[in-house]
TISEVEX-35574 format. One record per residue (C-alpha): residue in three letters; x, y, z negated. Coordinates in steps of 0.2 Angstrom, whole numbers, padded with zeros to 4 digits, always signed. Layout:
residues N
AlaXYZ ...
This chain:
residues 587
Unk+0603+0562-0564 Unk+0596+0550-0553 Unk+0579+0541-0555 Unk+0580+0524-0551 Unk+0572+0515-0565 Unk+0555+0516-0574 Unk+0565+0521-0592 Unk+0575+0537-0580 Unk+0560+0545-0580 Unk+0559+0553-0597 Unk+0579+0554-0598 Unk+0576+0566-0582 Unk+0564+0576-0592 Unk+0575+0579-0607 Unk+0591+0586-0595 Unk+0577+0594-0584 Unk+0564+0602-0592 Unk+0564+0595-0611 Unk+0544+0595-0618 Unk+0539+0601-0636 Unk+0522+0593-0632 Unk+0530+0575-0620 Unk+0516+0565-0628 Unk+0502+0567-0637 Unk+0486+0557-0643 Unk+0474+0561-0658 Unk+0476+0550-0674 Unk+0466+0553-0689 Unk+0456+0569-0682 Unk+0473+0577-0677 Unk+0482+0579-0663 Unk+0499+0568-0666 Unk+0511+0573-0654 Unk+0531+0570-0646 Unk+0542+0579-0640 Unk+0554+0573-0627 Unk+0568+0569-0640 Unk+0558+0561-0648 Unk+0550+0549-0638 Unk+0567+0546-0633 Unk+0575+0542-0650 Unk+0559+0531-0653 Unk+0561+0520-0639 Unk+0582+0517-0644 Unk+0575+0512-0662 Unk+0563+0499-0655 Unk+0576+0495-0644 Unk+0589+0492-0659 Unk+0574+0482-0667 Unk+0569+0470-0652 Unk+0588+0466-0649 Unk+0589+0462-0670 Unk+0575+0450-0664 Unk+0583+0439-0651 Unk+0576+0451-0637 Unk+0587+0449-0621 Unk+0587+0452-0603 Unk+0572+0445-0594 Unk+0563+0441-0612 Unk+0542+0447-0608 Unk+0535+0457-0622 Unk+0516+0461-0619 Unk+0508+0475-0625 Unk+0488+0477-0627 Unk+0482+0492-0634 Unk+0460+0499-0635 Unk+0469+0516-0632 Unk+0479+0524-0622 Unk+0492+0532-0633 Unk+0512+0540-0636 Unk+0516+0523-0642 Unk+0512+0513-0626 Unk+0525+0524-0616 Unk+0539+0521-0631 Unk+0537+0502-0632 Unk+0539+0500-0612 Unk+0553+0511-0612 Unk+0561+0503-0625 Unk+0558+0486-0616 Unk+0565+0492-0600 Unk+0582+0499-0605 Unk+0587+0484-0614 Unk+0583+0473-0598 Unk+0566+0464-0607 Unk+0549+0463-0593 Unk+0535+0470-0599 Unk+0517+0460-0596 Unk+0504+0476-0599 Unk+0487+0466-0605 Unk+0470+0474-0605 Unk+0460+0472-0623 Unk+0444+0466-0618 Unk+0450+0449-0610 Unk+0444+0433-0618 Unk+0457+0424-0631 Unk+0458+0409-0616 Unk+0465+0422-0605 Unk+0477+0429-0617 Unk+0483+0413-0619 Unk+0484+0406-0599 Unk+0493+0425-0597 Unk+0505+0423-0611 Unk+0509+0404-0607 Unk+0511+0409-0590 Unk+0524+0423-0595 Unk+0532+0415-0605 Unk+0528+0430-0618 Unk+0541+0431-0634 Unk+0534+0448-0643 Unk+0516+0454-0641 Unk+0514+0473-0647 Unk+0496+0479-0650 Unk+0486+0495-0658 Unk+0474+0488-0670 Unk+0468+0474-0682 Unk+0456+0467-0673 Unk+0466+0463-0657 Unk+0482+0458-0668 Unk+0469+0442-0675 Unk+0462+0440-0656 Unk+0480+0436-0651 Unk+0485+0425-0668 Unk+0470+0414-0664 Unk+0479+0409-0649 Unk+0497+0409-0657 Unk+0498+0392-0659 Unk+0493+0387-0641 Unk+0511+0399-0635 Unk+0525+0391-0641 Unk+0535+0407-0635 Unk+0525+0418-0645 Unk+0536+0424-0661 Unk+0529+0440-0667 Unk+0514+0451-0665 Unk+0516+0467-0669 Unk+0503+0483-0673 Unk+0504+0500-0671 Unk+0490+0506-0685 Unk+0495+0498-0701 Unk+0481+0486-0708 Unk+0483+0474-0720 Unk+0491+0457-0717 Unk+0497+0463-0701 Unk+0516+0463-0698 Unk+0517+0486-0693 Unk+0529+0491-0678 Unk+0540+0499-0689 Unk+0545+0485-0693 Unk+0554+0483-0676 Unk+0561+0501-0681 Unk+0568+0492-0698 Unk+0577+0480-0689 Unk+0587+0488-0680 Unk+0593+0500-0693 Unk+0610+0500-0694 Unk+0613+0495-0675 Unk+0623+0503-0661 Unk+0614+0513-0648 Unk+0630+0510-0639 Unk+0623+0492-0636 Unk+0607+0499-0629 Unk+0616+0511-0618 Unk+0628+0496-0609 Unk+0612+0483-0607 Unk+0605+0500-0600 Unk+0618+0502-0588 Unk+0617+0484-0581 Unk+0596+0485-0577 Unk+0598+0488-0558 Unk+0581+0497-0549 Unk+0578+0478-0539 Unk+0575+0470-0557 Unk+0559+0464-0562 Unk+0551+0479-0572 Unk+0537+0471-0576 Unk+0521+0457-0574 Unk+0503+0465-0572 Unk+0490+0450-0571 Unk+0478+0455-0559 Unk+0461+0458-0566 Unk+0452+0443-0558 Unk+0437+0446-0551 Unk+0438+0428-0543 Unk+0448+0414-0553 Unk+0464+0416-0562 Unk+0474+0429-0564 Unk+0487+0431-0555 Unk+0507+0439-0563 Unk+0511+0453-0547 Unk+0530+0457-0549 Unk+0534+0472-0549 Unk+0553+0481-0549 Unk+0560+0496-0556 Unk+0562+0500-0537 Unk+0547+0494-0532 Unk+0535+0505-0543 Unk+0549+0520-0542 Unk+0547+0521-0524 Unk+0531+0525-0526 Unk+0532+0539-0539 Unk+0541+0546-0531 Unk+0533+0547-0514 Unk+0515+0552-0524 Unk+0526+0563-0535 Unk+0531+0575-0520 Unk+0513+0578-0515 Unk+0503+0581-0530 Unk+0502+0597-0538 Unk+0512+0594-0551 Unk+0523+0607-0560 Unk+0533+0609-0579 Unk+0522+0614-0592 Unk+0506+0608-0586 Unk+0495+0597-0595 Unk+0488+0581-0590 Unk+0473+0572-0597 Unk+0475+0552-0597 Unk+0461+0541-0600 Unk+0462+0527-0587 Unk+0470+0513-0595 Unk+0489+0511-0595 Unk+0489+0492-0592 Unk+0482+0495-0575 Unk+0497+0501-0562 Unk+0487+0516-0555 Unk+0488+0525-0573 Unk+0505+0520-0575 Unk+0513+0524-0562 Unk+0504+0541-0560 Unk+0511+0542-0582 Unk+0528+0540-0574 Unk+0524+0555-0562 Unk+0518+0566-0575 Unk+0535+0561-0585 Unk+0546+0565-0571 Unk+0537+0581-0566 Unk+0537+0589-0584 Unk+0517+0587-0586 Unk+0514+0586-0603 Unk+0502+0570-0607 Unk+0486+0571-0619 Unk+0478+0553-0621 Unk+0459+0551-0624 Unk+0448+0537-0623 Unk+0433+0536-0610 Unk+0420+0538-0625 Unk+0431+0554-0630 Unk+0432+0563-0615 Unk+0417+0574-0615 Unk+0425+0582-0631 Unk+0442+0583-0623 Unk+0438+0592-0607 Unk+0433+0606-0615 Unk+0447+0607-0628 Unk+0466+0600-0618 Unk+0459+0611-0605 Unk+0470+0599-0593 Unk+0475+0603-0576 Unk+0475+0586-0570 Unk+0467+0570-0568 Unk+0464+0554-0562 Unk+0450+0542-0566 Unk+0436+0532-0554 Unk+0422+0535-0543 Unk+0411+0525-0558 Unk+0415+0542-0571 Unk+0414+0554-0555 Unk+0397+0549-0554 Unk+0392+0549-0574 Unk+0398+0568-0574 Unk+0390+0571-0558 Unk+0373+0563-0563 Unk+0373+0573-0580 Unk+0374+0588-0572 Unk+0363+0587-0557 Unk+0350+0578-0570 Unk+0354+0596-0581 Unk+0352+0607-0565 Unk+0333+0598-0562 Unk+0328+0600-0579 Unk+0329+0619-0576 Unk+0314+0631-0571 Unk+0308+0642-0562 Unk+0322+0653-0549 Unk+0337+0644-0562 Unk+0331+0628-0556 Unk+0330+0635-0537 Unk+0347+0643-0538 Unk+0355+0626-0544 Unk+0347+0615-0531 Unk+0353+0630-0516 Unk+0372+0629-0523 Unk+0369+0606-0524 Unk+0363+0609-0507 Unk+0377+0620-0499 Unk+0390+0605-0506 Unk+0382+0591-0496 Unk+0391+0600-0480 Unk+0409+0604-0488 Unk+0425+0600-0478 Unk+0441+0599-0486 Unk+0451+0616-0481 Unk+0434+0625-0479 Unk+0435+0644-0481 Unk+0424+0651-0494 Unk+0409+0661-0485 Unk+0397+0672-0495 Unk+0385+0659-0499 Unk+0399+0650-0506 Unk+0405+0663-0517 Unk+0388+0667-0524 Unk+0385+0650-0527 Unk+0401+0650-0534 Unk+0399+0663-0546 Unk+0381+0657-0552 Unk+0384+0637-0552 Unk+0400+0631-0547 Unk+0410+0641-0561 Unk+0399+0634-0574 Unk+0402+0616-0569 Unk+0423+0620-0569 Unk+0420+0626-0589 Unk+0413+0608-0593 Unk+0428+0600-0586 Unk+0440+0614-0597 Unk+0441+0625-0581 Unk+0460+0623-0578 Unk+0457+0611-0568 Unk+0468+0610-0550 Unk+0467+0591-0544 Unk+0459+0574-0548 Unk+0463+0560-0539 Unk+0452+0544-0538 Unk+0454+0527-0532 Unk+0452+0509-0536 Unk+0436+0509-0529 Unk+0426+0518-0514 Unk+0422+0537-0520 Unk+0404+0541-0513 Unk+0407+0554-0500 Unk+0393+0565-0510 Unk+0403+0565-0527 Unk+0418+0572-0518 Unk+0411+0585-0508 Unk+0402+0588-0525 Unk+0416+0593-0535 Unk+0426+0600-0520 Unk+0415+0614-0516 Unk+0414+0618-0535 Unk+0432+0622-0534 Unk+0439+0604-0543 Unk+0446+0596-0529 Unk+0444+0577-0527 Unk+0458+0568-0516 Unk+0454+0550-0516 Unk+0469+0537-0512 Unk+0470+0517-0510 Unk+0480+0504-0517 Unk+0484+0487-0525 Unk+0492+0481-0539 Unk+0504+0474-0526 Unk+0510+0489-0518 Unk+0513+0497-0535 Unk+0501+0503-0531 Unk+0499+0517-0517 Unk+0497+0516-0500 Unk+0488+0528-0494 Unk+0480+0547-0501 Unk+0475+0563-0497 Unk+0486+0576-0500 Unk+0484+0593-0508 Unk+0491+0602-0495 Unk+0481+0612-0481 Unk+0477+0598-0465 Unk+0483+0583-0479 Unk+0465+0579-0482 Unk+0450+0573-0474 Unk+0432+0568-0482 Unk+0426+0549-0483 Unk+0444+0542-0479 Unk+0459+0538-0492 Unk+0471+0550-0484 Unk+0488+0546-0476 Unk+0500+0533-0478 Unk+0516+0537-0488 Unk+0531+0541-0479 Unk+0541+0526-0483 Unk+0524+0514-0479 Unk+0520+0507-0465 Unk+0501+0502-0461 Unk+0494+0492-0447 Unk+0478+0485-0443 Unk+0475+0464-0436 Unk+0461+0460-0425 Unk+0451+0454-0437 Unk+0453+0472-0447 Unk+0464+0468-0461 Unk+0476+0479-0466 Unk+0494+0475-0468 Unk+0508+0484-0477 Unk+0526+0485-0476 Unk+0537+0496-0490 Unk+0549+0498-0505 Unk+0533+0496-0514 Unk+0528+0480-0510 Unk+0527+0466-0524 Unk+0541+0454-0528 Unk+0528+0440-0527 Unk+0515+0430-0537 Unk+0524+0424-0553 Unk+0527+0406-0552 Unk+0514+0403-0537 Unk+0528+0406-0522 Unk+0511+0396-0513 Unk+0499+0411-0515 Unk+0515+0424-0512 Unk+0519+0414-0493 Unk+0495+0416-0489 Unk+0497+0436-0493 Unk+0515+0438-0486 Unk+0521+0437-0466 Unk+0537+0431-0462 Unk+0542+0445-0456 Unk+0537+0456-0473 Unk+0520+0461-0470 Unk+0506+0461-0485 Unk+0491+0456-0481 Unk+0480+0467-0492 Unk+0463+0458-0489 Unk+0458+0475-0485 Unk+0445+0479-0470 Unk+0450+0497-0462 Unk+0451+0508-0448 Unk+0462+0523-0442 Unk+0451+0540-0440 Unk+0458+0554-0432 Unk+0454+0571-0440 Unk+0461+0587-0436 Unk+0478+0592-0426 Unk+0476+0573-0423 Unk+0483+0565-0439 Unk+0473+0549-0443 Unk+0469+0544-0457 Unk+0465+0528-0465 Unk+0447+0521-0468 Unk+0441+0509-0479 Unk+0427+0498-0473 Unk+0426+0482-0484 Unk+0435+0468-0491 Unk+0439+0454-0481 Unk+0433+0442-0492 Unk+0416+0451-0498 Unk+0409+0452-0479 Unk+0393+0442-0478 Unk+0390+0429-0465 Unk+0369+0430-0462 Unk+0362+0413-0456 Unk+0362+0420-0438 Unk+0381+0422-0438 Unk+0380+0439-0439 Unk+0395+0449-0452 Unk+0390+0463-0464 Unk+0401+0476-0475 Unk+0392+0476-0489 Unk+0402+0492-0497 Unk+0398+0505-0484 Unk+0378+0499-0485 Unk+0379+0501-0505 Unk+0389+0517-0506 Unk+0378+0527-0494 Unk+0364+0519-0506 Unk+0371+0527-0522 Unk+0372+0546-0514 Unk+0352+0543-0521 Unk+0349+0551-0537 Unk+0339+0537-0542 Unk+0352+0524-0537 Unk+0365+0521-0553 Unk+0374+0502-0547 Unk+0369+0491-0531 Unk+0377+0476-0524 Unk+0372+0469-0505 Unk+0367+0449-0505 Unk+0362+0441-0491 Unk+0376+0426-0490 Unk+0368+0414-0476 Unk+0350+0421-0477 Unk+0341+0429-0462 Unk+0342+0445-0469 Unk+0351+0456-0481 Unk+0345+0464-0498 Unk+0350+0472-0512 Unk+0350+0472-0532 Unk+0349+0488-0539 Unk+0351+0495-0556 Unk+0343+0513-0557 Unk+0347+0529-0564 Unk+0336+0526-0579 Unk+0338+0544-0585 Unk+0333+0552-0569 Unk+0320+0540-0566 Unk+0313+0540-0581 Unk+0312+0562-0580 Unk+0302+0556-0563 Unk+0293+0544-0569 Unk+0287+0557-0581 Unk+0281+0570-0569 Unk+0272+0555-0561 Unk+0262+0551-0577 Unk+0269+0533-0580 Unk+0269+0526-0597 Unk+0280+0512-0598 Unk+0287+0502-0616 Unk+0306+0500-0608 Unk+0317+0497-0596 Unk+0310+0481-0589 Unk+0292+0487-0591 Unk+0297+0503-0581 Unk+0306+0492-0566 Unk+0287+0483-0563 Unk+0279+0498-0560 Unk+0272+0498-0542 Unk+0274+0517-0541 Unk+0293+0513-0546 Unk+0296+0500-0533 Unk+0290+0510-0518 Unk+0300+0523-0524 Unk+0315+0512-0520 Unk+0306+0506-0505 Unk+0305+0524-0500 Unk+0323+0526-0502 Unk+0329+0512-0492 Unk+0317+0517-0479 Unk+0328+0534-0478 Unk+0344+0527-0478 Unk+0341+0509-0467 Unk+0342+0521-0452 Unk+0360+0524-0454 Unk+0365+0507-0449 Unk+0363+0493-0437 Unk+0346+0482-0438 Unk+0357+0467-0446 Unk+0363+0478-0462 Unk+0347+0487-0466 Unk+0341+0483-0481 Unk+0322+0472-0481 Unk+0320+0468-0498 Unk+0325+0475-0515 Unk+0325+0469-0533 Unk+0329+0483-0546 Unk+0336+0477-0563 Unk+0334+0482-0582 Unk+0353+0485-0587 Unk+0367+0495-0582 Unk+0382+0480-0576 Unk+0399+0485-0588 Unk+0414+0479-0590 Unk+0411+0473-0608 Unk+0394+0463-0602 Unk+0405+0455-0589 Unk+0399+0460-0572 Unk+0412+0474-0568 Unk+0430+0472-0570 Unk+0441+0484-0583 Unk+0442+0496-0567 Unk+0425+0496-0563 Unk+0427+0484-0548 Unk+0410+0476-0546 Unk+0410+0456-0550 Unk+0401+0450-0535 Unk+0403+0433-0539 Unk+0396+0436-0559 Unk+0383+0444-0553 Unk+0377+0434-0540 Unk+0377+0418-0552 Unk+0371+0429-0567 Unk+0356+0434-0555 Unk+0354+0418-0546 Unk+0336+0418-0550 Unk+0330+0434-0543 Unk+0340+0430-0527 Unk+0333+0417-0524 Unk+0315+0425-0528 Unk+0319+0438-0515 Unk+0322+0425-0501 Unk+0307+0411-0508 Unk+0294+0424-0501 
């Protein structure tokens, strides 16, 4: 058969390569796992239910869960073969957004994990009047349990399912993915069967991805990037184990996966835990881990191993695969820049890192490296799919052309006609270049967004994400963000690496009582003085950092300065810090 639709994709595994393990996710301590089948016989009961429930065609169901899980996967195929549009919701929203998203959609059915989140969403029931039913996947009390959806269709026809099954075509709306609004309202991208298919199967081609092996999923499944690489996995015969972010340092080690994706912010954790172990060493343990750090700072992609390598290899590198189950064969990264440090990093230690670029709009790849020797080259996001089309403006924004380009904004055909040419072309807001690399293949470069480039009072423009990556290659750098909007110069707010700091800070004989104590310490702030003394030299006089001011706490998603992909809120932050801003420039 031919995949054309989202829902194909597991029907394909089952006449290719059926899986005892399809899906899996721990419940109550254990491992609770579905085959192929039985994924597939879950979905055409849900299926029976939501059609018992006045489901049809074109009907939006959303479907929020804290976890990524089995269940997730079943509810969106049930919803696609029967013609419904799924709208995919992150948790940690406010109950004002759930409401502006569902009344937007027009949502009929809302499916969620747990008890908490099923009384988030019936606070705002009486605000939808579309809203019907919300449904749970844990049973808790006073909650209506999904299997109720199950009861419901007892007794129906999975004839029915099959002919609404047959009448989905790969140009109809799939689904609604509400962009994560790091400025205003969220906006419903429209996405096809087609659209998103394209693209899994493009990516699909060029990842490493085989029957039998396992994947480990922990990014969530309401973003597109996850998704859509789910929908690879599924189509490939890669068996799925679902974790959390808070579990995954249990789960490495256990599901021994052989691939991955995730974001630079987690890249970075892992990295900083085990260059902060590798300090803590002594003596010639501690001299051998900071040769082996230093030999990956000069990796290339396609490098051959030389003997240095090898040893390093053998004493270091080996020792970091174990901590990540050491099966690893590819982890790709995207939805933010990946320092150029973290990858070479875990490169050279044999975990390859192939970074790619994307939007919710183009479903969402554009660009990655491959796997594949020549595919690949260090601080870019790799090569445009073969059925995309790139091309840079004047200006440097980069426009794509494809199968996977949006449908549009939902009900804003205004904001679909500023990001869409007439002649096709998506304006991804995105600042980039082309670079050349070897056997003269370019690849694309990243070099800002387009709206986030700071105007100084002289007229002068500055990236603010090239200036805070390099930044962040310092151990003692955890978060940074570039200000400077209208002001002579440009400075930075900056949230250390308490635990390495505080391992220095100790060394240095500093008593401090906490976080904020530690920050005022004059020995501290030259410290961070020192560093951007080191790194101002690597750009022009205009984006060097003259003034810093470090900060007490880490910025997350649940205190509201990143986004639930771990895309800094430059606007948040810049109001939430107003005050030391302006303290910067009142001197």
């Amino acid at each position: 058969m031919e995949i054309t639709r989202l829902f194909d994709t597991i029907y394909y595994q089952q006449e290719q390569y059926p899986q005892k393990i399809s899906l899996t996710s721990i419940r109550n301590g254990e491992w609770k796992s579905y085959s192929t089948q039985e994924v597939i016989d879950n979905a055409y009961k849900v299926s029976l239910g939501l059609l018992k429930l006045g489901i049809q065609p074109g009907d939006k169901i959303a479907i929020i869960t804290k976890e990524n899980r089995p269940e997730w996967n079943i509810c969106d195929i049930a919803a696609g073969q029967i013609g419904a549009v799924t709208v995919p919701i992150y948790p940690t929203i406010s109950p004002s957004e759930y409401a502006y998203i569902f009344n937007d959609a027009s949502v009929k059915i809302c499916i969620v994990d747990k008890e908490d989140l099923f009384k988030k969403v019936e606070q705002i029931k009486d605000k939808v009047d579309s809203l019907q039913y919300i449904f749970t996947i844990d049973e808790c009390a006073g909650c209506a349990h999904w299997e109720e959806i199950f009861a419901k269709g007892e007794g129906g026809d999975i004839n029915d399912v099959k002919q609404l099954s047959a009448q989905v075509k790969p140009g109809d709306l799939a689904t609604l993915i509400y962009t994560s609004g790091t400025t205003g309202l969220p906006k419903g991208v429209m996405l096809s069967h087609f659209n998103i298919i394209s693209n899994v199967k493009e990516v699909g081609g060029e990842m490493p991805l085989s029957p039998g092996l396992k994947a480990l999923s922990f990014l969530p499944l309401c973003h597109i990037f996850e998704r859509a690489v789910s929908y690879c996995y599924i189509s490939n015969g890669v068996s799925i184990y679902y974790s959390s972010v808070d579990t995954l340092a249990e789960k490495l080690p256990t599901v021994k996966p052989n691939f991955f994706t995730t974001v630079p912010r987690l890249l970075e954790k892992v990295y900083e835990k085990v260059v902060n172990g590798g300090m803590q060493k002594k003596g010639i343990a501690k001299k051998i881990f900071m040769w082996a750090l230093e030999l990956t700072k000069s990796y290339e992609y396609d490098q051959k191993p030389g003997l240095a390598m090898k040893l390093a290899d053998k004493l270091v590198y080996s020792k970091i695969r174990e901590k990540l189950g050491g099966e690893v064969i590819g982890i790709v990264t995207g939805s933010a820049p990946c320092p150029l440090n973290i990858a070479q990093f875990f490169s050279a230690a044999g975990i390859p890192i192939r970074e790619g670029y994307g939007l919710t709009e183009t479903s969402p790849v554009l660009t990655f490296c491959r796997f594949s020797e020549g595919g690949a080259m260090l601080g870019t996001v790799g090569l445009p799919l073969d059925n995309v089309e790139l091309k840079i403006e004047e200006d440097g924004e980069i426009l794509a052309k494809g199968p996977n380009i949006m449908m549009g904004y939902y009900n804003q055909p205004e904001q679909t006609a500023e990001v869409m040419t007439d002649d096709g072309w998506f304006r991804t807001g995105d600042i980039g270049k082309f670079i050349t690399g070897k056997n003269g293949v370019k690849f694309l470069k990243i070099t800002d967004r387009k709206k986030q480039l700071l105007k100084t009072s002289g007229g002068k423009y500055v990236a603010p994400a090239p200036i805070e990556n390099r930044f962040k290659e310092s151990f003692f750098v955890e978060q940074m963000m570039v200000v400077g909007e209208g002001k002579k110069f440009v400075s930075a707010l900056i949230v250390p690496a308490f635990e390495t700091l505080k391992d220095w800070a100790k060394k240095e004989g500093i008593s401090y009582t906490d976080n904020e104590d530690l920050i005022k310490n004059e020995k501290v702030i030259k410290l961070f003085r020192d560093i951007a003394e080191e790194y101002n030299p690597d750009f022009s006089k205009i984006e060097q950092i003259k003034k810093i001011r470090l900060l007490p706490n880490e910025w997350t998603d649940t205190s509201g300065e990143l986004t639930p992909t771990m895309k800094v809120k430059r606007k948040v932050i810049r109001e939430r810090y107003a005050q030391q801003i302006d303290e910067i420039y009142s001197v």
